[in-house]
mmCIF file of the N, C-alpha and C atoms, coordinates in Angstrom:
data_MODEL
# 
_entry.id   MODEL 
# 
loop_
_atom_site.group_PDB 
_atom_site.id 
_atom_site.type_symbol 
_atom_site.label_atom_id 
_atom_site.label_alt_id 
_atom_site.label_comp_id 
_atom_site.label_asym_id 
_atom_site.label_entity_id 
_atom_site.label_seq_id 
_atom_site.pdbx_PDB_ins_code 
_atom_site.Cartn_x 
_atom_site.Cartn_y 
_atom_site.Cartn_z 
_atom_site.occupancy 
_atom_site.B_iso_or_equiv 
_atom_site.pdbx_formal_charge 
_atom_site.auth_seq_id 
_atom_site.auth_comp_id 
_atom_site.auth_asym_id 
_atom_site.auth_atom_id 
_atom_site.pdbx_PDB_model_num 
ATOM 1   N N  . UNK A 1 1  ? 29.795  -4.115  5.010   1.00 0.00 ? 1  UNK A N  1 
ATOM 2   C CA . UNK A 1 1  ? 30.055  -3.869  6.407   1.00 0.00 ? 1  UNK A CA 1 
ATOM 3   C C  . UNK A 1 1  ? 30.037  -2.380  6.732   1.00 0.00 ? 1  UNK A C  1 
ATOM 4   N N  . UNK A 1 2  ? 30.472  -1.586  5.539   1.00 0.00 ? 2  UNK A N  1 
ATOM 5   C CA . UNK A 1 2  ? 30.414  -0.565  5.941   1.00 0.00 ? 2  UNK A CA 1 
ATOM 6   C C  . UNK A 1 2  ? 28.981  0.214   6.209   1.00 0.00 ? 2  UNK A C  1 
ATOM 7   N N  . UNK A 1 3  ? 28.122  -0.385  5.673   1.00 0.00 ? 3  UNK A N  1 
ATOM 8   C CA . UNK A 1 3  ? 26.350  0.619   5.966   1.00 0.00 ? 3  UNK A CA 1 
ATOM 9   C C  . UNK A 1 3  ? 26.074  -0.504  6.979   1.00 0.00 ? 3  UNK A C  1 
ATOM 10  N N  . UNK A 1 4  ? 26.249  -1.279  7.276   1.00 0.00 ? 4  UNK A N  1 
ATOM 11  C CA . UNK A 1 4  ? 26.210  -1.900  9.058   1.00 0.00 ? 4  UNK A CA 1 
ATOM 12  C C  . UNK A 1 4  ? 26.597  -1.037  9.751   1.00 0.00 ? 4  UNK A C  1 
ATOM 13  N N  . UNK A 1 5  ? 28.275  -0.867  9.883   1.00 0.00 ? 5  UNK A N  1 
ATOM 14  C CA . UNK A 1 5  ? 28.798  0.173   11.037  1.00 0.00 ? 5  UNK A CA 1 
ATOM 15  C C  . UNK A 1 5  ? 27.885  1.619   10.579  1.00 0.00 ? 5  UNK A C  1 
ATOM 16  N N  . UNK A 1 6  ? 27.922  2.154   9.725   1.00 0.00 ? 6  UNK A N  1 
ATOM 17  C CA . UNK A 1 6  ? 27.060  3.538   9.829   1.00 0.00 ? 6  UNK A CA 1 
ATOM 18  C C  . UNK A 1 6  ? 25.678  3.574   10.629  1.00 0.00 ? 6  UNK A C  1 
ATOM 19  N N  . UNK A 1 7  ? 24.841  2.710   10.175  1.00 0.00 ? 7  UNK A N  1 
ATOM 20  C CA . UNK A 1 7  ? 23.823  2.036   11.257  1.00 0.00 ? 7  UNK A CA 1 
ATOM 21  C C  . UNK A 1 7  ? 23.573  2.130   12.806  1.00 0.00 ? 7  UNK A C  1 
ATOM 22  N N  . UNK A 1 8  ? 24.881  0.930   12.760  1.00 0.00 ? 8  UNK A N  1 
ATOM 23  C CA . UNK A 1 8  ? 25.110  0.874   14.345  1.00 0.00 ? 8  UNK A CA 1 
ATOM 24  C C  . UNK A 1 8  ? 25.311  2.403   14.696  1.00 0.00 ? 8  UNK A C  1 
ATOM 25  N N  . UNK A 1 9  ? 26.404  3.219   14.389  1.00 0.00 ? 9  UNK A N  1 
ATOM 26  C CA . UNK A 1 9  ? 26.540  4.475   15.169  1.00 0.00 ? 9  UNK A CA 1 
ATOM 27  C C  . UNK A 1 9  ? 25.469  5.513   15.216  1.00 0.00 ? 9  UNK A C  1 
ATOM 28  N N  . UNK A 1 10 ? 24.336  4.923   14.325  1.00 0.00 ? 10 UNK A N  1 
ATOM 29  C CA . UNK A 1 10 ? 23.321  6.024   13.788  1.00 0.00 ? 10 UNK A CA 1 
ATOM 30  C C  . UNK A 1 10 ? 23.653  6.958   13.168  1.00 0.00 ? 10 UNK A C  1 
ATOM 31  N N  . UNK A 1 11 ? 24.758  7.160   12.403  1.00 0.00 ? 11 UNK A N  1 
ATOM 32  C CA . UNK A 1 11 ? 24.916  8.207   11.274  1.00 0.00 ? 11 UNK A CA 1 
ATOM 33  C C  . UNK A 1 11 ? 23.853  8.336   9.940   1.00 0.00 ? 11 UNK A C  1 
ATOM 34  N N  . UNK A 1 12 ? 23.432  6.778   9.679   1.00 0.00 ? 12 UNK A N  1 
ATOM 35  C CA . UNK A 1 12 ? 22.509  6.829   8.725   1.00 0.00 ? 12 UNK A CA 1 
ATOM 36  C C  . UNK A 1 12 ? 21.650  5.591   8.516   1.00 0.00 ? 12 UNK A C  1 
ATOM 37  N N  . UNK A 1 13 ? 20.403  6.249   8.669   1.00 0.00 ? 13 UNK A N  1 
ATOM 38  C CA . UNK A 1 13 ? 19.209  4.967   9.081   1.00 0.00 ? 13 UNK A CA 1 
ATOM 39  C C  . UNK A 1 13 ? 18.673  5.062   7.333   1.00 0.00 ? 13 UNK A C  1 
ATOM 40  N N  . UNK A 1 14 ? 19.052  5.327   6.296   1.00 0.00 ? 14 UNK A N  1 
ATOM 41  C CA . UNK A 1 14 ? 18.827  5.084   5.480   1.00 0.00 ? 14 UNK A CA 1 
ATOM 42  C C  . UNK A 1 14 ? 18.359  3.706   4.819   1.00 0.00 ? 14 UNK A C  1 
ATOM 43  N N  . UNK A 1 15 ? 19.484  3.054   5.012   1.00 0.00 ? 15 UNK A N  1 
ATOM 44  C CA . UNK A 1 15 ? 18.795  1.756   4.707   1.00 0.00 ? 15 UNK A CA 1 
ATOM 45  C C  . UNK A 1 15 ? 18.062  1.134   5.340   1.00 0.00 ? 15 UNK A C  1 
ATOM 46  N N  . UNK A 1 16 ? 18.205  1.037   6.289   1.00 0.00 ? 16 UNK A N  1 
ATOM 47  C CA . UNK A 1 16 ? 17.244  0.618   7.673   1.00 0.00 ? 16 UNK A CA 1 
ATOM 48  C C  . UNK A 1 16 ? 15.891  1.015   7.256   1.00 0.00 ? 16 UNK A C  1 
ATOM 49  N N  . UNK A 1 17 ? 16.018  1.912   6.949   1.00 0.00 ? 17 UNK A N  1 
ATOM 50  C CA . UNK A 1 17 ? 14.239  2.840   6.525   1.00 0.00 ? 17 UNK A CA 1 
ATOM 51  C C  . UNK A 1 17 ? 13.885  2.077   5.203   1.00 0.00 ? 17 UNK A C  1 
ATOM 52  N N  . UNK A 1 18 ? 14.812  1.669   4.281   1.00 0.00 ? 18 UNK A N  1 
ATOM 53  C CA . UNK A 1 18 ? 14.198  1.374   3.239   1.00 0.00 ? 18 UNK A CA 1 
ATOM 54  C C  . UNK A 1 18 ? 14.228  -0.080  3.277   1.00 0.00 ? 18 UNK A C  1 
ATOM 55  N N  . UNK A 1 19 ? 14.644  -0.624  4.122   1.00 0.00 ? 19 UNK A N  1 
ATOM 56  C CA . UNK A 1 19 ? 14.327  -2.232  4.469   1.00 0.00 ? 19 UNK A CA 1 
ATOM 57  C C  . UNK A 1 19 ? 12.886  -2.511  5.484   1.00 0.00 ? 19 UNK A C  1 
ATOM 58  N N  . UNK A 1 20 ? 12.810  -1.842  6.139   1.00 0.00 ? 20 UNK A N  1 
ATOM 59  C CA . UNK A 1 20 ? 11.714  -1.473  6.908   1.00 0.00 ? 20 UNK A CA 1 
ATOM 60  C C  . UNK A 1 20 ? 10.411  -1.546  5.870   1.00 0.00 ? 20 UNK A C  1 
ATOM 61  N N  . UNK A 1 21 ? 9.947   -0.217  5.030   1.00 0.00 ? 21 UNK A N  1 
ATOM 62  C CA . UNK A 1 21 ? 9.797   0.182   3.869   1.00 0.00 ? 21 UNK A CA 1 
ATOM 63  C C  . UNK A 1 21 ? 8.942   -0.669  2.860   1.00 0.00 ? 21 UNK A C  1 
ATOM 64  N N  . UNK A 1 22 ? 10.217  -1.653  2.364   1.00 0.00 ? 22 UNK A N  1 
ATOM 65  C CA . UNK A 1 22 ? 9.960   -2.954  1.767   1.00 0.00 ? 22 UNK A CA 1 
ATOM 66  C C  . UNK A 1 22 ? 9.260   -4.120  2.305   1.00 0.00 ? 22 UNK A C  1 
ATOM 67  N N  . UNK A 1 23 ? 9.652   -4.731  3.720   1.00 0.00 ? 23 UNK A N  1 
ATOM 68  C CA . UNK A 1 23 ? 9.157   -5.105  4.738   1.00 0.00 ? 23 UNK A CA 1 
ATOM 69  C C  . UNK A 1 23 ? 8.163   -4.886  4.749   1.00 0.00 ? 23 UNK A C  1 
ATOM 70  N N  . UNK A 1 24 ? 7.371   -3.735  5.430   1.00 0.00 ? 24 UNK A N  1 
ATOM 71  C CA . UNK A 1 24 ? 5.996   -3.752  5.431   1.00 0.00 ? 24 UNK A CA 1 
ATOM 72  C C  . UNK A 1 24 ? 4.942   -3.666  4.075   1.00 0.00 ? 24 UNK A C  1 
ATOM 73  N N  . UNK A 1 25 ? 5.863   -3.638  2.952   1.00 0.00 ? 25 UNK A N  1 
ATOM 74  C CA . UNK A 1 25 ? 5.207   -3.717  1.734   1.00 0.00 ? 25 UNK A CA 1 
ATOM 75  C C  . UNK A 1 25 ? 5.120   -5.294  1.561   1.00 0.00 ? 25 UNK A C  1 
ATOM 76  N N  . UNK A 1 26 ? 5.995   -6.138  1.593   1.00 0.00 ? 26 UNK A N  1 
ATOM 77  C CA . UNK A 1 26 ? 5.353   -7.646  1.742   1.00 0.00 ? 26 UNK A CA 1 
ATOM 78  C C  . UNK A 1 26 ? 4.356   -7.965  2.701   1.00 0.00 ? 26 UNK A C  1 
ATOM 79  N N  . UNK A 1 27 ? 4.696   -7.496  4.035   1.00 0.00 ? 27 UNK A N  1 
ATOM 80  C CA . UNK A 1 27 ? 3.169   -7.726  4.424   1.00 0.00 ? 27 UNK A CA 1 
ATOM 81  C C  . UNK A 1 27 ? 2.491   -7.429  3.733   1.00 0.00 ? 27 UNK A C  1 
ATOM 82  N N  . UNK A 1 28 ? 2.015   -6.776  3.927   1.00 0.00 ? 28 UNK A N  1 
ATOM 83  C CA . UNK A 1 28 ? 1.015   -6.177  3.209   1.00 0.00 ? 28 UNK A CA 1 
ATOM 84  C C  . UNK A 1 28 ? 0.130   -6.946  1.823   1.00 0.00 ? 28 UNK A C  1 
ATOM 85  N N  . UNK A 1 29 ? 1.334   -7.382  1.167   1.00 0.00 ? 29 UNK A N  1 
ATOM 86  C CA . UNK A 1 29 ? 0.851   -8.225  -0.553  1.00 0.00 ? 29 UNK A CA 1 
ATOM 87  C C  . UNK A 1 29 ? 0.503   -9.336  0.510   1.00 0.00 ? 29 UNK A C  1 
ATOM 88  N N  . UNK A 1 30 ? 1.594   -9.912  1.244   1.00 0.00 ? 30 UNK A N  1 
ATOM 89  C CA . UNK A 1 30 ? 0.650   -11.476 2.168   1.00 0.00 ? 30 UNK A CA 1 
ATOM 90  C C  . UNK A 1 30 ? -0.300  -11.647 2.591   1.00 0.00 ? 30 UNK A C  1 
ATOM 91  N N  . UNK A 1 31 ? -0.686  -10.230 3.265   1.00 0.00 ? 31 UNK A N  1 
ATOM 92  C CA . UNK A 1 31 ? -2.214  -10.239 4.211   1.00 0.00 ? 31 UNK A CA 1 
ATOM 93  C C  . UNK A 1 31 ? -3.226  -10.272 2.988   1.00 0.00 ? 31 UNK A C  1 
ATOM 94  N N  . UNK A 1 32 ? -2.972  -9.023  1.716   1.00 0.00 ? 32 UNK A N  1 
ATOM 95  C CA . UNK A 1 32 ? -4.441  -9.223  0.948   1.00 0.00 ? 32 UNK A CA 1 
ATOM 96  C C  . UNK A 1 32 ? -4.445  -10.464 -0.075  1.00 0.00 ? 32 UNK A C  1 
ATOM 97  N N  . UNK A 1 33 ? -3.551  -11.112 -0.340  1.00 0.00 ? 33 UNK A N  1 
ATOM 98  C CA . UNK A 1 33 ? -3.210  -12.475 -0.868  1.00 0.00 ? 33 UNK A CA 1 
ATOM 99  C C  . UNK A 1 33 ? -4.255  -13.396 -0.183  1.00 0.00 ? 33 UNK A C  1 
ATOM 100 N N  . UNK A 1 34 ? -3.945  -13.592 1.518   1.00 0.00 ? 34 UNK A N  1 
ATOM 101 C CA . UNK A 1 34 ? -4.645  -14.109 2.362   1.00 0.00 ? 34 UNK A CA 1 
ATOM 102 C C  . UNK A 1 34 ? -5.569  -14.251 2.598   1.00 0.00 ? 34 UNK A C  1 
ATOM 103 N N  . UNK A 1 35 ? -6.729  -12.962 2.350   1.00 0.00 ? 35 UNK A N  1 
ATOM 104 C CA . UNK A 1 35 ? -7.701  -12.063 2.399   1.00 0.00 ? 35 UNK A CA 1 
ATOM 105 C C  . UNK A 1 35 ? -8.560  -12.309 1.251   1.00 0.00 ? 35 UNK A C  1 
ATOM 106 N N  . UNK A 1 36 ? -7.872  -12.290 0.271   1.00 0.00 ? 36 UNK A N  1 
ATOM 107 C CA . UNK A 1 36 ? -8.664  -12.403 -0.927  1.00 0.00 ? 36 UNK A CA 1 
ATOM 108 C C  . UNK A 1 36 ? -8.692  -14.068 -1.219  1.00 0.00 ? 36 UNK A C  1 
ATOM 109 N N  . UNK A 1 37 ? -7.764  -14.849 -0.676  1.00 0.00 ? 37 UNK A N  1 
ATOM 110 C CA . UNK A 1 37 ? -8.316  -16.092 -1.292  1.00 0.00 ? 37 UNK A CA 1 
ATOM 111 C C  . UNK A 1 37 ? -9.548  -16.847 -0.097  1.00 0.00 ? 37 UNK A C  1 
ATOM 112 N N  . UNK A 1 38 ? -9.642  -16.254 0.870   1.00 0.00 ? 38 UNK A N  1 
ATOM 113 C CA . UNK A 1 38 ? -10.573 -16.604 1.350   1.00 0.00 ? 38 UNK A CA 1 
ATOM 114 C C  . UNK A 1 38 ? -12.224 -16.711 0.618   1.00 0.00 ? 38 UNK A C  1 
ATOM 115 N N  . UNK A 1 39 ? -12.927 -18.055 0.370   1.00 0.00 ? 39 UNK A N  1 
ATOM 116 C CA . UNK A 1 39 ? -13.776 -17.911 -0.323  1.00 0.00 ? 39 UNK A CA 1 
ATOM 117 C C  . UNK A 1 39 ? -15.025 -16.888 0.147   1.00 0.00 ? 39 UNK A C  1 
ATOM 118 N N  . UNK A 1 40 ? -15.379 -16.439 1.639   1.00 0.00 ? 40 UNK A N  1 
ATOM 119 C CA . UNK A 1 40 ? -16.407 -16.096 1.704   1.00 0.00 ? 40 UNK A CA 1 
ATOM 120 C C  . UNK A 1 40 ? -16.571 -14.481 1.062   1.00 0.00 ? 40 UNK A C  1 
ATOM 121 N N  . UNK A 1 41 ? -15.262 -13.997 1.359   1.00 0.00 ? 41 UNK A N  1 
ATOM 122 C CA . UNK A 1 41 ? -14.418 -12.375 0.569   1.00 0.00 ? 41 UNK A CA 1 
ATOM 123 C C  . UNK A 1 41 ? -15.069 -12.805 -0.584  1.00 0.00 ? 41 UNK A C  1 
ATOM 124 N N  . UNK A 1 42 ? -14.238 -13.754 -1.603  1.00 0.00 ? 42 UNK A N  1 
ATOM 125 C CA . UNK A 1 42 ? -14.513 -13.944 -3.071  1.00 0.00 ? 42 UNK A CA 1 
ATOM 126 C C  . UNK A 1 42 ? -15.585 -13.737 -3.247  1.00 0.00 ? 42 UNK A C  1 
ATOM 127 N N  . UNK A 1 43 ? -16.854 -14.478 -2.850  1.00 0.00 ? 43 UNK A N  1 
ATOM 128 C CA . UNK A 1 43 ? -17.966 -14.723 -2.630  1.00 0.00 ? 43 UNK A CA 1 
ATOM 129 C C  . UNK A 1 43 ? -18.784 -13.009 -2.653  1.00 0.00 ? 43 UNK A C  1 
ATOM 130 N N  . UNK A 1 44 ? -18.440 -12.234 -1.473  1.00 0.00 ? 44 UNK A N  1 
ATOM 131 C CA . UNK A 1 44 ? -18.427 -10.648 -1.624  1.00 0.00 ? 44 UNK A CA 1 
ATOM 132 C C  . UNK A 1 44 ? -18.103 -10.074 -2.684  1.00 0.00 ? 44 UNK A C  1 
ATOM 133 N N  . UNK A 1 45 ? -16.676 -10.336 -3.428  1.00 0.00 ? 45 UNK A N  1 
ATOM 134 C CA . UNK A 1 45 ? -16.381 -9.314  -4.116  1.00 0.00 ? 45 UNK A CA 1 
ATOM 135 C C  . UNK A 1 45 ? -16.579 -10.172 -5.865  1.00 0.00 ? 45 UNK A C  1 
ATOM 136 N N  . UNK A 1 46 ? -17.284 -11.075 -6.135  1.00 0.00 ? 46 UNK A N  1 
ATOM 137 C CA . UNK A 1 46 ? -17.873 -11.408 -7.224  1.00 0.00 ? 46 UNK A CA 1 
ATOM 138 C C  . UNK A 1 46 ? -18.896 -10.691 -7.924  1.00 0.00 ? 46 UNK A C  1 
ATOM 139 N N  . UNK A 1 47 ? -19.563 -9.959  -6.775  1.00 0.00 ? 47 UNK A N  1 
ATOM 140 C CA . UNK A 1 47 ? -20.803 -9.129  -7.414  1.00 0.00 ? 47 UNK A CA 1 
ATOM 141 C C  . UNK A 1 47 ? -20.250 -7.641  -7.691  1.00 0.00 ? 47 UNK A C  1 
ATOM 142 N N  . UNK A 1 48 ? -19.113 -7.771  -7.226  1.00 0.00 ? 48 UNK A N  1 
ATOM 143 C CA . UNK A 1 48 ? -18.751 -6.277  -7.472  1.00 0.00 ? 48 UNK A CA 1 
ATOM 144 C C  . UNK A 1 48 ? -18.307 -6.098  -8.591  1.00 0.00 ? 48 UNK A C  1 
ATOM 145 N N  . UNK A 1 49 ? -18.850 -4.508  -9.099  1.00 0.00 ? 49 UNK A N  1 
ATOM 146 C CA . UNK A 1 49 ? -18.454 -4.288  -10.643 1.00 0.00 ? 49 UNK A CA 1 
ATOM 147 C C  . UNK A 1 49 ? -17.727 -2.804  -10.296 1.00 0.00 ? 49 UNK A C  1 
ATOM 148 N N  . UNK A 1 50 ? -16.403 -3.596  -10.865 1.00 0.00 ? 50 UNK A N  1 
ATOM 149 C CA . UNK A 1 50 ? -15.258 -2.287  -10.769 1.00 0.00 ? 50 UNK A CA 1 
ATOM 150 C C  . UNK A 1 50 ? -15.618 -1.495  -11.632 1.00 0.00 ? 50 UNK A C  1 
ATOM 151 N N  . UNK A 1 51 ? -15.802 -1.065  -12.667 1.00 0.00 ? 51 UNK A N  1 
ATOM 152 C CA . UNK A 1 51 ? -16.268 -0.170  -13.731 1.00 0.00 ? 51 UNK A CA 1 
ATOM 153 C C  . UNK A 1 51 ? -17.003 0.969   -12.958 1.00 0.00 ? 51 UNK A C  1 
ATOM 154 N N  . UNK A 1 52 ? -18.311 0.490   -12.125 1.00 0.00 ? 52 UNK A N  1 
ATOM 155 C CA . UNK A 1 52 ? -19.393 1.300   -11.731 1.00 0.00 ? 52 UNK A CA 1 
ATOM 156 C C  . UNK A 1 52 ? -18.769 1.716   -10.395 1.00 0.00 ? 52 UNK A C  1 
ATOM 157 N N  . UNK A 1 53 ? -17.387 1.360   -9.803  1.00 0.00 ? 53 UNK A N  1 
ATOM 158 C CA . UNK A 1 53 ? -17.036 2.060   -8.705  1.00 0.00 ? 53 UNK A CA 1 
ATOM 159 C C  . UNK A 1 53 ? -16.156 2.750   -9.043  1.00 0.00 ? 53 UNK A C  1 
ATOM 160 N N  . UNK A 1 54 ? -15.389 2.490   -10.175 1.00 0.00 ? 54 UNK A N  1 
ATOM 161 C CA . UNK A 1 54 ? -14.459 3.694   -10.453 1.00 0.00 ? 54 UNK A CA 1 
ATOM 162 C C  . UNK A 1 54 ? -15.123 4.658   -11.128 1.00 0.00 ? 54 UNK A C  1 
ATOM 163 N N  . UNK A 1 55 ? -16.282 4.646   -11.283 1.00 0.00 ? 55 UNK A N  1 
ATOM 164 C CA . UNK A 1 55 ? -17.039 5.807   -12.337 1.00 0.00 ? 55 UNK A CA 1 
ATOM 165 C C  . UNK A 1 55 ? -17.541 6.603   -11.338 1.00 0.00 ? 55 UNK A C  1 
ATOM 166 N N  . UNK A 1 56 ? -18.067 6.153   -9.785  1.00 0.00 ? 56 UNK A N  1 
ATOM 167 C CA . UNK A 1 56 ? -18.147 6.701   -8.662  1.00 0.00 ? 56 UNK A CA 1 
ATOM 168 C C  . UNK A 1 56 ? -17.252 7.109   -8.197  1.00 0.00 ? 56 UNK A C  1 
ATOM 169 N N  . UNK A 1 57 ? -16.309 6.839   -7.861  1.00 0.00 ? 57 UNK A N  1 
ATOM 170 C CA . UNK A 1 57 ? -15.261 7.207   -7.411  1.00 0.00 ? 57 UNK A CA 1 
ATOM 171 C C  . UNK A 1 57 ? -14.183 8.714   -8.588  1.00 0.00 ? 57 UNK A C  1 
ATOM 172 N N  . UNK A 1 58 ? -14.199 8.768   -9.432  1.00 0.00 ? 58 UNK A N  1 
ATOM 173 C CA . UNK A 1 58 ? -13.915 9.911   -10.357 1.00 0.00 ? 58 UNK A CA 1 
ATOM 174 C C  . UNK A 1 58 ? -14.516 11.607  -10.009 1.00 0.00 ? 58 UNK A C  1 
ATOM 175 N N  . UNK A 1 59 ? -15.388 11.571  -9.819  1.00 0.00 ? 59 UNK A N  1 
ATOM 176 C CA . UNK A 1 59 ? -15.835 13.432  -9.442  1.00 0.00 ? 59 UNK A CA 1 
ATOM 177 C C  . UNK A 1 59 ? -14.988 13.156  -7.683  1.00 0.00 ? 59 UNK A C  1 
ATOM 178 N N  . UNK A 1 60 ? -15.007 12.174  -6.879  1.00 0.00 ? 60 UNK A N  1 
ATOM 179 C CA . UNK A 1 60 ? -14.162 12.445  -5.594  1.00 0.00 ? 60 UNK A CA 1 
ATOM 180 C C  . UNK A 1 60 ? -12.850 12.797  -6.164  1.00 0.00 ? 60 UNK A C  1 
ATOM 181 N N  . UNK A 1 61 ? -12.469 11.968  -6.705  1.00 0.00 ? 61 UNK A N  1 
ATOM 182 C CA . UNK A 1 61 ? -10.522 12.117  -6.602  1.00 0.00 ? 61 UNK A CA 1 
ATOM 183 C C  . UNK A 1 61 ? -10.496 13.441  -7.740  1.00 0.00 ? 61 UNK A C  1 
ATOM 184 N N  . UNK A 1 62 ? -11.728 14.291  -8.539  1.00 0.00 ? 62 UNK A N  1 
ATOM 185 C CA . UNK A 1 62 ? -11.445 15.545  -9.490  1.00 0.00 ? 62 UNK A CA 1 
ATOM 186 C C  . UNK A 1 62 ? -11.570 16.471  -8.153  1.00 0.00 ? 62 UNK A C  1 
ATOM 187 N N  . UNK A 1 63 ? -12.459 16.500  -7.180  1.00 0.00 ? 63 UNK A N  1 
ATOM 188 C CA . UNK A 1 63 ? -12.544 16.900  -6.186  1.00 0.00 ? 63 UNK A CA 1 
ATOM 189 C C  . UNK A 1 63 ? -11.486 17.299  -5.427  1.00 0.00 ? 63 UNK A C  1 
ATOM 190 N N  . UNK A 1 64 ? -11.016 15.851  -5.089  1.00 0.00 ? 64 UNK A N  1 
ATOM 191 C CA . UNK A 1 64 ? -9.300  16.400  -3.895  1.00 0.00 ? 64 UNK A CA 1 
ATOM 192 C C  . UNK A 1 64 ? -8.317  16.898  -4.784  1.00 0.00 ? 64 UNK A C  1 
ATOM 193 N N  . UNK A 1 65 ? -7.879  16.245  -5.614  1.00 0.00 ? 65 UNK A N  1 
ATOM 194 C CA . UNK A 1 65 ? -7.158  17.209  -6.556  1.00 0.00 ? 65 UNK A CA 1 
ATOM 195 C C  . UNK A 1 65 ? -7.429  18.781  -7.312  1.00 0.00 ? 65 UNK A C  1 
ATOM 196 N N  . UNK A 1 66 ? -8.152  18.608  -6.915  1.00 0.00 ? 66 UNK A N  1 
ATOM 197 C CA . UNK A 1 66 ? -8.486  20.759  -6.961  1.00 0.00 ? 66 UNK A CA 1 
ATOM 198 C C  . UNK A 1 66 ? -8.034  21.054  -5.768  1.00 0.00 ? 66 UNK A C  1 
ATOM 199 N N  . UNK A 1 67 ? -8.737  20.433  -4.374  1.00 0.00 ? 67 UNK A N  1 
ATOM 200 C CA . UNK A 1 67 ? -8.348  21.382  -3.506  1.00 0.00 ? 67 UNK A CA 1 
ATOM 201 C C  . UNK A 1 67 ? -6.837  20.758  -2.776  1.00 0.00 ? 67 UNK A C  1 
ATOM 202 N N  . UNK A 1 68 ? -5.921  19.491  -3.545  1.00 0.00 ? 68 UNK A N  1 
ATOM 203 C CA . UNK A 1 68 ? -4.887  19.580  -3.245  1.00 0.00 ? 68 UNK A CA 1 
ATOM 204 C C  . UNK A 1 68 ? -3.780  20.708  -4.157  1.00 0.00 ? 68 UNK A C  1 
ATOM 205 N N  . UNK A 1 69 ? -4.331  20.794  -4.916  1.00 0.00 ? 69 UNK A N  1 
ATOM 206 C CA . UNK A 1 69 ? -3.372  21.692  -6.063  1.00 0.00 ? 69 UNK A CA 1 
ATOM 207 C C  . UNK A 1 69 ? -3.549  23.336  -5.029  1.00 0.00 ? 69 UNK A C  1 
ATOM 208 N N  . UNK A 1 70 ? -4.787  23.727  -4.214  1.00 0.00 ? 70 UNK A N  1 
ATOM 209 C CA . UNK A 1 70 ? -4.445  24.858  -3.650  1.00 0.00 ? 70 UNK A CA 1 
ATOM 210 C C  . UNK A 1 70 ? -3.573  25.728  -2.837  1.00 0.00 ? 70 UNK A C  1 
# 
């Protein structure tokens, strides 16, 4: 009861934020759950070969991480 009343008075949205937080992190797993069992998606992402996109994807993310470290 007591991080209720803190709440209510707005002293601290702490938890609030991290229920929120969590919240939109289950969406989130529901929608691509949803998303992905759809067969015509499946159907799309059968031909895809993760290997050859993360091997593409590697000089980008050596990339931002140089110029995030600046």
């Amino acid at each position: 009861m007591q991080t209720l009343h803190a709440v209510d008075n707005g002293d601290s949205t702490e938890s609030l934020d991290t229920l929120m937080m969590f919240g939109g992190l289950a969406l989130v797993t529901l929608g691509a759950g949803m998303i992905l069992t759809s067969p015509i998606v499946r159907k799309y992402l059968g031909g895809l070969d993760v290997g050859k996109l993360l091997q593409a994807a590697g000089p980008d993310f050596d990339r931002y991480m140089k110029l995030k470290s600046m």
